[in-house]
C-alpha positions as CSV (number, residue, x, y, z in Angstrom):
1,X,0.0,0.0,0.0
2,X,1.2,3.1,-1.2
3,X,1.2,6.0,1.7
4,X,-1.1,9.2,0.3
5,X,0.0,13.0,1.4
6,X,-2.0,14.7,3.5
7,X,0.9,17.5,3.9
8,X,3.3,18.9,1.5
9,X,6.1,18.0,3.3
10,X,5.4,15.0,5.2
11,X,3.3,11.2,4.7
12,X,1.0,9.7,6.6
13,X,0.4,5.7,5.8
14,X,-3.2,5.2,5.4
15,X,-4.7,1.5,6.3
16,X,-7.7,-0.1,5.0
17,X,-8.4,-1.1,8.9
18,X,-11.9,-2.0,9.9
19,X,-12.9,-2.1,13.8
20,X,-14.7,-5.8,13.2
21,X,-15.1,-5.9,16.6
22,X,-16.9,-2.9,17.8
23,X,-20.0,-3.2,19.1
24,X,-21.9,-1.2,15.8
25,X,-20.9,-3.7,13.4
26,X,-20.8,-6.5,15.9
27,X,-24.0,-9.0,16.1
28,X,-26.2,-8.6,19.7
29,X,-24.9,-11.6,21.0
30,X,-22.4,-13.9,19.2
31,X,-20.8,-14.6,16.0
32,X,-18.0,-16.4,14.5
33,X,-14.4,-14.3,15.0
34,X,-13.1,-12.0,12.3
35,X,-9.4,-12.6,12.7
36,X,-7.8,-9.3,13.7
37,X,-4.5,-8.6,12.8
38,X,-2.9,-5.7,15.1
39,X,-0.3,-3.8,13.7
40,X,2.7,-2.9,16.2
41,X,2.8,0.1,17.8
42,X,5.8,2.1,18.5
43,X,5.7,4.6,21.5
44,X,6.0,4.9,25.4
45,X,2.7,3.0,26.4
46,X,3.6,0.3,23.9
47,X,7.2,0.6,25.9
48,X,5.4,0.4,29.1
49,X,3.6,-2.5,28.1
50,X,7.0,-4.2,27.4
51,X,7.9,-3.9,30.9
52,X,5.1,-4.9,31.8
53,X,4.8,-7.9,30.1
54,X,8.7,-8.7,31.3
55,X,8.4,-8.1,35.1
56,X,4.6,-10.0,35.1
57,X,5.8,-12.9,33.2
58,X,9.6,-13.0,35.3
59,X,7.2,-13.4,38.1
60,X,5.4,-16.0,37.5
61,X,8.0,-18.3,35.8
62,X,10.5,-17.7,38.7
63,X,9.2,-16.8,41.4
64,X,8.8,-20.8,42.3
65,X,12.3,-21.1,42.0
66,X,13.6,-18.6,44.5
67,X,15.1,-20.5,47.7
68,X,14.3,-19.4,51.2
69,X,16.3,-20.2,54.3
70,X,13.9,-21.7,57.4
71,X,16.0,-24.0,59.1
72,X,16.3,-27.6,58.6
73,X,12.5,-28.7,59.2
74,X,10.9,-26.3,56.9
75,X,11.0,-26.1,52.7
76,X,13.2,-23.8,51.7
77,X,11.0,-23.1,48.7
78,X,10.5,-18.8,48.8
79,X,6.6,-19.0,47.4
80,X,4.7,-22.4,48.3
81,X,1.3,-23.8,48.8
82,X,2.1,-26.8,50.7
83,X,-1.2,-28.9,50.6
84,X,0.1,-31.9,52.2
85,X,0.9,-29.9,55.5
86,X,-1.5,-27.3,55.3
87,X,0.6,-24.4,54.9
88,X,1.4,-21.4,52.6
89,X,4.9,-19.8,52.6
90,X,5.7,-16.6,51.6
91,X,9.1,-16.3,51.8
92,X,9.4,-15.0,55.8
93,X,6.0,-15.5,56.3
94,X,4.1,-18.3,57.1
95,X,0.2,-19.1,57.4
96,X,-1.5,-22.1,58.8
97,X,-5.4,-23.0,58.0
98,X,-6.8,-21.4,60.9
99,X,-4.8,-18.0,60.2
100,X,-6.8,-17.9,56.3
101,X,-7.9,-14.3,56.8
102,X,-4.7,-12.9,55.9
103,X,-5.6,-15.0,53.0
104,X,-9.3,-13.1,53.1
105,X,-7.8,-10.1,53.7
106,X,-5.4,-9.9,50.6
107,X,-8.9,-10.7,48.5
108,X,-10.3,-7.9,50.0
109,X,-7.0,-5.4,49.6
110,X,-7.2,-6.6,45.8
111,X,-10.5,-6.0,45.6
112,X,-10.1,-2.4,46.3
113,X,-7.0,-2.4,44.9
114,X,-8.7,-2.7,41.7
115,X,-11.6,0.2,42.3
116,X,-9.0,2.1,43.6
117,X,-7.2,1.8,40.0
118,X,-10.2,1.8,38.0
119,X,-11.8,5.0,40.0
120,X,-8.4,7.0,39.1
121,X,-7.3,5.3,35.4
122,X,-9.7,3.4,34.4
123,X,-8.9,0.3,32.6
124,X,-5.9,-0.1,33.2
125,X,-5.6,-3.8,34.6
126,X,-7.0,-4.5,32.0
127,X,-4.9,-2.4,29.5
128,X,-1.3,-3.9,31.1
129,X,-1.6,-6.2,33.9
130,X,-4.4,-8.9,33.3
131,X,-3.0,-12.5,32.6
132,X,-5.2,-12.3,29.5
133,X,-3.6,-9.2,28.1
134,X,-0.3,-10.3,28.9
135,X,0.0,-13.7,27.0
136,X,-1.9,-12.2,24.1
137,X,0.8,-10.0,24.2
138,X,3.3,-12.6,24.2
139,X,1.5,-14.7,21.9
140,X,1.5,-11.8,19.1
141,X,5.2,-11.6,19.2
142,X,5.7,-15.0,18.7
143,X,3.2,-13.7,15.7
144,X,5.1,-11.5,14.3
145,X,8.3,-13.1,14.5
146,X,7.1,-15.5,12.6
147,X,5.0,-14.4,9.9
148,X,5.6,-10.7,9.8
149,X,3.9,-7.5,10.8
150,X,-0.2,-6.5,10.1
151,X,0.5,-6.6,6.4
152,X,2.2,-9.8,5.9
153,X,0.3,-12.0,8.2
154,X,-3.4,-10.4,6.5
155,X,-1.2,-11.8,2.6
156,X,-0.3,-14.9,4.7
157,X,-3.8,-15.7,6.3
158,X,-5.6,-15.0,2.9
159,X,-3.3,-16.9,0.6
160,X,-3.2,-20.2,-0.5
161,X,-1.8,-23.1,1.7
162,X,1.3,-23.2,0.6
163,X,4.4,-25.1,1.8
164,X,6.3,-22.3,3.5
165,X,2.5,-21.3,4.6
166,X,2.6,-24.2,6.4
167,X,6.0,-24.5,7.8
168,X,5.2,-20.5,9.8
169,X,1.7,-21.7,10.7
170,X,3.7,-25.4,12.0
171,X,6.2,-23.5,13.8
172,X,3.8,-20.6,15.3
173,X,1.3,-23.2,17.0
174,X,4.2,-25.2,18.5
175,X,5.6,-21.8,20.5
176,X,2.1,-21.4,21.3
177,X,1.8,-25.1,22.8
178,X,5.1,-24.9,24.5
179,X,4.3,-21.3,25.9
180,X,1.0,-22.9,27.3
181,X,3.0,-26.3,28.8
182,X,5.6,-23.4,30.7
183,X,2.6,-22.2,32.1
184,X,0.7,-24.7,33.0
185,X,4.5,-26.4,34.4
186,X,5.5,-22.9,36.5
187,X,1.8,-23.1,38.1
188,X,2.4,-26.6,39.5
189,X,5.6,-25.7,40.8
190,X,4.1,-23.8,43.2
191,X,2.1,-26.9,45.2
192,X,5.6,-28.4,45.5
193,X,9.3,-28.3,45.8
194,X,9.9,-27.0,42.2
195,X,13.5,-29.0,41.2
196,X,12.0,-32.3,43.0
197,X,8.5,-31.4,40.9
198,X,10.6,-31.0,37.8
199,X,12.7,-34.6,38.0
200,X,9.9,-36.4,38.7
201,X,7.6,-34.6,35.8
202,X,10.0,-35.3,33.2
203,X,10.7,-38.9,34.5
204,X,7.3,-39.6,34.0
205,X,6.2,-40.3,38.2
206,X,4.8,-36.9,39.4
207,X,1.0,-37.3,41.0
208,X,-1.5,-37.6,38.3
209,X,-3.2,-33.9,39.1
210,X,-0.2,-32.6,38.3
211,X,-0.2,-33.8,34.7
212,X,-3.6,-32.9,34.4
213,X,-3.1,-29.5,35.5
214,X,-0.7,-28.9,32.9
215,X,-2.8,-30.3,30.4
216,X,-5.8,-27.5,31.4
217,X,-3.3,-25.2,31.6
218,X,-1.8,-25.9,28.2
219,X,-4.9,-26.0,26.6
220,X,-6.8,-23.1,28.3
221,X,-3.8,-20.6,27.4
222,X,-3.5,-21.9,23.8
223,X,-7.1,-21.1,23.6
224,X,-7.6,-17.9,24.8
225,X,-4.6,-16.3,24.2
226,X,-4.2,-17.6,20.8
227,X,-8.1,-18.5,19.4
228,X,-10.0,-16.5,21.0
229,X,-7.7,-13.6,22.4
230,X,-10.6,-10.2,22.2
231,X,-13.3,-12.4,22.2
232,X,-12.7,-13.2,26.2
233,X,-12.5,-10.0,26.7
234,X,-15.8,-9.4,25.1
235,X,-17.5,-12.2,26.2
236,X,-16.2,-13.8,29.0
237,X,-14.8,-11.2,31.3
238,X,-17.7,-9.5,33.1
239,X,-15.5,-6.6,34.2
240,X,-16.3,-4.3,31.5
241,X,-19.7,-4.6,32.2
242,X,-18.9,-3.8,36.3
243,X,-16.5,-1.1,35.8
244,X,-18.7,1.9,34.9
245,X,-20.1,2.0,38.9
246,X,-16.3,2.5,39.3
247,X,-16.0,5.1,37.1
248,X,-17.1,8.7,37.1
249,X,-16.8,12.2,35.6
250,X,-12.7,12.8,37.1
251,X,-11.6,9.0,35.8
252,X,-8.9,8.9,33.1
253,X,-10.1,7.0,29.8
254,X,-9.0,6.6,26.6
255,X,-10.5,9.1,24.4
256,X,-10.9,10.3,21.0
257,X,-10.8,14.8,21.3
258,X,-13.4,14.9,18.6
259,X,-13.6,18.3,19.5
260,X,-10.2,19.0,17.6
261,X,-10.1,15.9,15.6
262,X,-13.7,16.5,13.6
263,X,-14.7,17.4,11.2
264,X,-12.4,14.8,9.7
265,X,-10.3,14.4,6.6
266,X,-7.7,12.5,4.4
267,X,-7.0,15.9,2.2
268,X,-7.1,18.2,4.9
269,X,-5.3,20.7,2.5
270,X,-7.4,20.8,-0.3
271,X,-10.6,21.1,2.5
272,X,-8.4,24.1,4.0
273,X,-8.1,26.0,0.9
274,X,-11.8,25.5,-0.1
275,X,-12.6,27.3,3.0
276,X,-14.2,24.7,4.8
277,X,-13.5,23.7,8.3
278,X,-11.5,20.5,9.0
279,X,-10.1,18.5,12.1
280,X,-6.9,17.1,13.2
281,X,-8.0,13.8,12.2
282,X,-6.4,12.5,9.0
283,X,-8.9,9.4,9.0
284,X,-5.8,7.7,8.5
285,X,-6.6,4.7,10.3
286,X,-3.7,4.1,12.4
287,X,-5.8,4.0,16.0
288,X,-7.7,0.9,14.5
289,X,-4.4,-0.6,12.7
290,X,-3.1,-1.2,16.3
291,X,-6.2,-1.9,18.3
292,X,-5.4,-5.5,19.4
293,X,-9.6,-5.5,20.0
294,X,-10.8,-4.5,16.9
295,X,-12.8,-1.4,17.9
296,X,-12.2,2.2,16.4
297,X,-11.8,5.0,19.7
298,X,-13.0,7.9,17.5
299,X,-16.8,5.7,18.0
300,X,-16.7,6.7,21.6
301,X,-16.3,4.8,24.7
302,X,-16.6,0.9,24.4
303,X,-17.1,-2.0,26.9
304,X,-14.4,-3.9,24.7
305,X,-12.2,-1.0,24.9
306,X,-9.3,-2.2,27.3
307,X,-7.4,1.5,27.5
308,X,-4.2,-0.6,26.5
309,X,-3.3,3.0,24.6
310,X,-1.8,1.3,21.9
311,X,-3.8,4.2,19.6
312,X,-2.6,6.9,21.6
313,X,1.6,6.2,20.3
314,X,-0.1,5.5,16.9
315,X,-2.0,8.5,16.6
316,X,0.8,10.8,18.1
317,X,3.3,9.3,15.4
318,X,0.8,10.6,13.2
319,X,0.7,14.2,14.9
320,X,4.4,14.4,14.8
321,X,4.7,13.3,11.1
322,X,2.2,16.4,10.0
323,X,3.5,18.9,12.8
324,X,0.4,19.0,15.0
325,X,0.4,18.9,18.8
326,X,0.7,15.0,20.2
327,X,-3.1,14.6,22.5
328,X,-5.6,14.1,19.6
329,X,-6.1,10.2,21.4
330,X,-5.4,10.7,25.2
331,X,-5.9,9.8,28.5
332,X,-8.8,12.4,29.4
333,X,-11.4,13.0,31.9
334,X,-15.1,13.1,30.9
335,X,-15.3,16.4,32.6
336,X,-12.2,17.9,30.7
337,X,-14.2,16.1,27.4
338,X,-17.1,17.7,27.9
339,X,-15.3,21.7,28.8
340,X,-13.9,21.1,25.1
341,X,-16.5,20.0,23.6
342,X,-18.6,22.5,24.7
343,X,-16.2,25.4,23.5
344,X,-16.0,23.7,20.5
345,X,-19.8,23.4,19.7
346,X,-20.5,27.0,21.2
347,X,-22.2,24.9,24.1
348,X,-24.1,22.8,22.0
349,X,-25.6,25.7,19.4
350,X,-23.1,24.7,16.2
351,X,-21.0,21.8,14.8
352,X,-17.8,21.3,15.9
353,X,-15.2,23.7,15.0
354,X,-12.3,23.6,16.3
355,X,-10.8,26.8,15.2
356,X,-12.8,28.0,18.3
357,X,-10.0,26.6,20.5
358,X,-7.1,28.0,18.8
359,X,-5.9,31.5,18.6
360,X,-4.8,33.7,15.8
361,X,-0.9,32.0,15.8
362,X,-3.2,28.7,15.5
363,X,-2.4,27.3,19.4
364,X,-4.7,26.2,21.8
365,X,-6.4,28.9,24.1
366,X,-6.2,29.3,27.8
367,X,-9.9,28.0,28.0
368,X,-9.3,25.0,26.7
369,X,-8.5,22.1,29.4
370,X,-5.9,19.7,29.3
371,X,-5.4,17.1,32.1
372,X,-4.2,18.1,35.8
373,X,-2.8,14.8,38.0
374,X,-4.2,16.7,41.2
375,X,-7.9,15.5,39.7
376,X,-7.1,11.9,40.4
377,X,-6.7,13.3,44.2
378,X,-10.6,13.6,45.1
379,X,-12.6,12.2,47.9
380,X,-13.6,8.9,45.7
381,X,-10.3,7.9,45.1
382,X,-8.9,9.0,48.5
383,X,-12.0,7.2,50.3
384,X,-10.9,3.3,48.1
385,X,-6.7,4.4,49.3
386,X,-7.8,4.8,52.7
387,X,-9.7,1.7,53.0
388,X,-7.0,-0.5,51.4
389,X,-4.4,1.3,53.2
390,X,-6.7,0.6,56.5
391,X,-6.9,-3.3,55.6
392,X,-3.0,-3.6,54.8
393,X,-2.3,-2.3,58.3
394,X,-4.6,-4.1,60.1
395,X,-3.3,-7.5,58.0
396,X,0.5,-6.3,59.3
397,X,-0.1,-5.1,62.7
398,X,-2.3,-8.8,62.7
399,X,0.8,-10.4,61.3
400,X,3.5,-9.0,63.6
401,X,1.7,-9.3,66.6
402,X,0.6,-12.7,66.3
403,X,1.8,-15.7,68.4
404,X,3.4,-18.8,66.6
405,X,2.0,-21.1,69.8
406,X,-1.4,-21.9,70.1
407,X,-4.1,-24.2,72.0
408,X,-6.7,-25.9,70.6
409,X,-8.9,-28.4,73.1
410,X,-11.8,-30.5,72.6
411,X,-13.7,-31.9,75.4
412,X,-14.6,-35.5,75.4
413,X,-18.6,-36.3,74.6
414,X,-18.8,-39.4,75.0
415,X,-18.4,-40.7,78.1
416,X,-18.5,-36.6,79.1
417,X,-17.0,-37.9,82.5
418,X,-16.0,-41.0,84.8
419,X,-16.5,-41.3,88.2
420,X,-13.9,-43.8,90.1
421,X,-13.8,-46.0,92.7
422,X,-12.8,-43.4,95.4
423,X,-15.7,-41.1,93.7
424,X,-13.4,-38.7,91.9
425,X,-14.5,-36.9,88.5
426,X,-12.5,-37.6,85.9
427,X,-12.4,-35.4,83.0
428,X,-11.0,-36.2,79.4
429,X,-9.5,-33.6,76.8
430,X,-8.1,-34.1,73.1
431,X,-5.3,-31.3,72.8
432,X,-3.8,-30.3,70.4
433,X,-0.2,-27.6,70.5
434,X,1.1,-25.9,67.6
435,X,4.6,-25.3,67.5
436,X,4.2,-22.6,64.1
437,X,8.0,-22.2,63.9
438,X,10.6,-24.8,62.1
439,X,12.3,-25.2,65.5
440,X,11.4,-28.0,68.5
441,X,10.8,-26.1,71.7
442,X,9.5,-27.3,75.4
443,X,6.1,-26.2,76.4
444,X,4.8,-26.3,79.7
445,X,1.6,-27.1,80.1
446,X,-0.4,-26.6,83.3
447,X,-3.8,-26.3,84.8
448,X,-5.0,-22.8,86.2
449,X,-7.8,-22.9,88.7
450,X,-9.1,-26.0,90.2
451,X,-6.7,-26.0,93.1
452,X,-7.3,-29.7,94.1
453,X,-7.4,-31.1,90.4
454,X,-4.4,-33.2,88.9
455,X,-3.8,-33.6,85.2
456,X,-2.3,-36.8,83.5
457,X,-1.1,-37.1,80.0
458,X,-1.8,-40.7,78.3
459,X,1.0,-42.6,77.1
460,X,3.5,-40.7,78.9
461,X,5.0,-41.4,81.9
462,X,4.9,-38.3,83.6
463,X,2.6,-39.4,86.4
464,X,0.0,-37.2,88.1
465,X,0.4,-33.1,88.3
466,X,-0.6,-29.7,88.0
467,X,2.4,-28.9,85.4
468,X,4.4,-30.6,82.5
469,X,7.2,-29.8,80.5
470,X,6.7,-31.5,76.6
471,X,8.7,-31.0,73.9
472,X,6.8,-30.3,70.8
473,X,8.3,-31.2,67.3
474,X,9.2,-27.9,64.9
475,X,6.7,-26.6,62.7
476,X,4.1,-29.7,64.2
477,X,0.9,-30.2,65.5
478,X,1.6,-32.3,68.6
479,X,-1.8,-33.9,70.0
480,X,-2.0,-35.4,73.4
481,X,-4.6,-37.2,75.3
482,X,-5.0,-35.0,79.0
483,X,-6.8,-36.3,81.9
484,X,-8.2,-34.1,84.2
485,X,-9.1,-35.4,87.7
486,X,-10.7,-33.9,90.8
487,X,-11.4,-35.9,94.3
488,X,-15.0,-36.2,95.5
489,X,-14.4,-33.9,98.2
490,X,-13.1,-30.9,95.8
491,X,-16.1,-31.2,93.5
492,X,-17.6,-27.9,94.1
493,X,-14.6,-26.5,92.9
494,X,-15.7,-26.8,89.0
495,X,-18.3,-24.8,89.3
496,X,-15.9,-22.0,87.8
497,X,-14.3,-24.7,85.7
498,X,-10.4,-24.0,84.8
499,X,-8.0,-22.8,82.2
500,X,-5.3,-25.1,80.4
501,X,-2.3,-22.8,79.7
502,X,0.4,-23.7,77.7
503,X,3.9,-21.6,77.8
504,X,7.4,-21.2,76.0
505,X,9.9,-20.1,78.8
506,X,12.6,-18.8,75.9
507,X,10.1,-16.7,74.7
508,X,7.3,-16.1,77.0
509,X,4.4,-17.0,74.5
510,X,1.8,-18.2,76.1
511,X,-1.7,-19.6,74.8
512,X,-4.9,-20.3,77.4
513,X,-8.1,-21.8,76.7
514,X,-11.1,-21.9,79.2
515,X,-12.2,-25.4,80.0
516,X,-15.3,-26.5,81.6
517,X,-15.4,-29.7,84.2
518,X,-18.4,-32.1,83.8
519,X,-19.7,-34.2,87.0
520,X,-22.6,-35.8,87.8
521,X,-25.7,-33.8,88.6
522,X,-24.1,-30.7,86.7
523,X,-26.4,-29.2,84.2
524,X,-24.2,-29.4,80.7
């Protein structure tokens, strides 16, 4: 295709694009996929998105391989779901099943993380950071380093099967597959020690759910992020759908400045000298060449619009080829929007003209409004920080100040007592200590209240007592059977009932759980 002037000095490539994916051309509910074929864009979002795409994936693919010091009875595996035990480490941190509302709470902080980001940018988890954007994104450079940029791959896809046709379509799907079995293979490693995972995947004798979880995996990301890629986006993700209650007047969107792009032409200097009134736009195209969804921005805002601002470097490539100032597609505020707009239209009385926002020497005026980073500081956007914020302290001060010994006791039902020979009570208890650090420790544990009652421990030969010293295995639930007795002539003492306390001397952590004595006659 041969580029057309639009200036005398400079040319602007114009592309036969069509948004096959926005919503006016797009059947109500379903229809087979038009292929789209996004050209690439060059510019500092499309940079950003780079290092996006880098640090997310570096994540994921190696964060299971970072090693983690805890002492000889503990993984050393930084990042692990340990299903088998029941624990999750984060590298210093640890979290046992009955401490899963850190786990709640880091659903809620993402939760309104994401307002938080949608309130002040809009889109833009979905524009850079969603796992679906991301291996589309890798997906279409394995794309186009096989088969070539927008141009090539629309010759390739519409041509004959041909040998070499074959051989880039062969090799393209095979990256794809093997992207999809990385995937699938990094998510695994993180339900067990990654290396030992890894030997005993490739030798053929890892658990059965773990081949099968690649194999989801696999087939899930070849799918989406290679098949169906804009249609999940479209039809799957209900997020588009939610975000507008996030979003208001003062949220940043990507937007088409109709106000100095309209009216629209590709021979904007033959229009000039005719005397008639044209935009900034060129029609050239370029914002739907790029548009890995398939939707044209100049038609407005659009649920399948991700704000990945891919048009925004395509379109200002275009403004610096012809001259013009770079913001025809920007971030903008619907409030800023509408300011120009109305300037534009002579609040609403006349068509758009947008020689009513420039001034003799042809810049804009001082009316006209251009974004300000102090309107993403308002009282929506300050109320989601201050929650979030509120939530990640609480989760820290929660973590910090928690103890890593705890008691856990369970009365005996059935029988719910014994009386003996001598006509003492005898009470029995199933408890249960957790040692929650990876090294063995003694605990006492003791009886508080109950002056005249005497504890035994089954299967231990500790004999009868108030107090005992046990040593409790590292990182281990250590369950022992207590018996707690009291003579016939102390009975009135459970009334009040007692406490079990258990105790670390080193470091003075201490748990205590209030027990109740059962005897006969007692109401229960």
């Amino acid at each position: 295709m041969q580029p057309q002037s639009v200036n005398q000095s400079q040319s602007v490539e114009l592309f036969e694009a069509e948004p096959v994916n926005a919503a006016r051309v797009r059947k109500p509910l379903y229809e087979k996929r038009r292929k789209i074929f996004p050209k690439r864009a060059e510019g500092q979002f499309r940079r950003f998105k780079w290092l996006v795409m880098l640090v997310t994936l570096g994540i994921y693919y190696l964060t299971p391989w970072i090693r983690w010091d805890r002492g000889a009875h503990a993984p050393d595996q930084a990042v692990l779901v340990d299903l088998a035990s029941r624990r999750f480490y984060f590298f210093f941190i640890e979290i046992w099943p009955q401490e899963f509302f850190f786990v709640a709470g880091l659903l809620v902080m993402a939760g309104f993380g994401l307002f938080l980001v949608t309130s002040a940018v809009g889109r833009a988890w979905c524009g850079y950071t969603c796992p679906q954007t991301v291996w589309v994104d890798l997906f279409l450079v394995v794309e186009r380093f096989i088969e070539g940029d927008r141009n090539a791959r629309m010759r390739l896809d519409a041509g004959p099967w041909t040998l070499d046709k074959i051989r880039k379509r062969i090799a393209k799907h095979a990256i794809w597959l093997v992207i999809g079995v990385a995937t699938g293979g990094a998510w695994i490693f993180y339900f067990a020690d990654a290396p030992s995972l890894l030997k005993s995947f490739v030798a053929l004798e890892a658990p059965p759910v773990a081949y099968i979880t690649v194999g989801v995996l696999t087939f899930t990301t070849y799918v989406f992020g290679g098949m169906m890629r804009e249609q999940v986006c479209t039809y799957m993700c209900p997020w588009p759908r939610i975000q507008a209650a996030m979003l208001d007047e003062n949220s940043l969107v990507v937007t088409y400045n109709d106000w100095r792009g309209e009216p629209r032409s590709r021979h904007a200097k033959k229009a000039a000298a005719a005397g008639e009134v044209v935009g900034d736009c060129v029609d050239c195209n370029a914002c739907v060449a790029v548009c890995p969804m398939g939707i044209d921005i100049r038609d407005g805002q659009q649920l399948e619009c991700i704000t990945c601002a891919l048009c925004i470097d395509a379109c200002d490539g275009v403004m610096d080829k012809l001259g013009r100032e770079r913001g025809l597609i920007s971030y903008a505020t619907l409030s800023d929007y509408a300011a120009n707009m109305a300037l534009a239209t002579d609040n609403g009385r006349a068509a758009i003209d947008p020689t009513r926002l420039r001034n003799v020497n042809g810049a804009f005026t001082d009316k006209v409004r251009h974004f300000n980073w102090r309107i993403v500081l308002r009282p929506r956007v300050l109320l989601y920080f201050g929650v979030w914020t509120l939530v990640g302290i609480a989760m820290l001060y929660a973590l910090m100040a928690r103890d890593r010994l705890e008691l856990n006791v369970l009365h005996d039902r059935n029988p719910q007592f014994v009386v003996e020979s001598d006509g003492s009570v005898r009470n029995g208890y199933m408890v249960k200590l957790l040692n929650m650090i990876p090294e063995q420790r003694n605990i006492t544990l003791s009886i508080d209240g109950m002056p005249s009652a005497r504890m035994r421990i089954a299967d231990q030969a500790t004999g009868d007592g108030r107090s005992f010293t046990i040593a409790v295995d590292p990182d281990k639930v250590t369950p022992l059977k207590v018996f707690v007795t009291l003579p016939k002539d102390s009975l009135a003492e459970a009334e009040d009932g007692f406490s079990l306390v258990v105790e670390d001397p080193s470091s003075h952590e201490r748990d205590i759980y209030q027990a109740n004595f059962n005897q006969p006659g007692a109401e229960r």
